[in-house]
N, C-alpha and C positions, 0 to 999 in steps of 0.2 A: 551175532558174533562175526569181525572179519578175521581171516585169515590173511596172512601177506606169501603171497606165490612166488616173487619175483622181486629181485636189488637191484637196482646196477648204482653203486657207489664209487665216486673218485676219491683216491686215497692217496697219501703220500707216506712213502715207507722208507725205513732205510735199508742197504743195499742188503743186510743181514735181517733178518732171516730171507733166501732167495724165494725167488715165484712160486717155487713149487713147495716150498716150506708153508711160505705164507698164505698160498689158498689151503694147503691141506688141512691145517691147523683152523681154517675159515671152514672145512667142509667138516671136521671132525665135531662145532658146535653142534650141528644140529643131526639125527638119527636118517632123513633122506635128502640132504643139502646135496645140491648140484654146484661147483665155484666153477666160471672160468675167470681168467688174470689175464690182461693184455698189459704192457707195459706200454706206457703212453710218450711217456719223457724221461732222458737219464742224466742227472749230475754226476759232479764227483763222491757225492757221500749220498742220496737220496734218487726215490725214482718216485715219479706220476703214474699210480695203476689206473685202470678200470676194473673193478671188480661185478662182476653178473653173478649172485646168486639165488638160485631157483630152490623151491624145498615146499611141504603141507604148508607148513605154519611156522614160517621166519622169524627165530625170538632174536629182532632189531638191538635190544639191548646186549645180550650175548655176545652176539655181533661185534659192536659197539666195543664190548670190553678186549674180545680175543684182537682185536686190534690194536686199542691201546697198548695190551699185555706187550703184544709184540712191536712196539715205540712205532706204532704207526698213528697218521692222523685221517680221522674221515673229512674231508674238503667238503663233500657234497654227495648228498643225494639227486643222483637223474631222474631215476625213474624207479616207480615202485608200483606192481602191479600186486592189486587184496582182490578177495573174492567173500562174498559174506554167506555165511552157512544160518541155516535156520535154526533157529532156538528150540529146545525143548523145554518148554513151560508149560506141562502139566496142569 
């Protein structure tokens, strides 16, 4: 099995919900998610984050959705660091 330890996603959101809204709402997916949010570029209605989230076991599609929910777009994945745990097969 892997686990995913680590995101950093670029994301483009609109200016509602703010930074701190929208990683909190990012950290509250998961039970020990780490967000941090850099703001990259700002228009008049939209901004370019970076999004770093660290956490056990990153369920990407959760992710995926609490974004949308909140009228955001994922651009891209930068980097994603997994870790794979051994199986119990008795």
């Amino acid at each position: 099995m892997v686990s995913v330890k680590r995101l950093v996603l670029d994301i483009l959101k609109p200016h509602q919900p703010n930074a701190l809204e929208f990683s909190g709402t990012l950290a509250e997916v998961g039970d020990d998610y780490y967000v941090s949010l850099t703001v990259i570029e700002m228009d008049e209605n939209t901004e370019t984050v970076q999004v770093v989230i660290e956490g056990g076991n990153i369920d990407f599609e959760a992710i995926q959705l609490a974004i949308s929910n909140m009228s955001g777009s994922l651009h891209s994945i930068d980097v994603v660091e997994v870790q794979s745990t051994p199986s119990n097969n008795n």
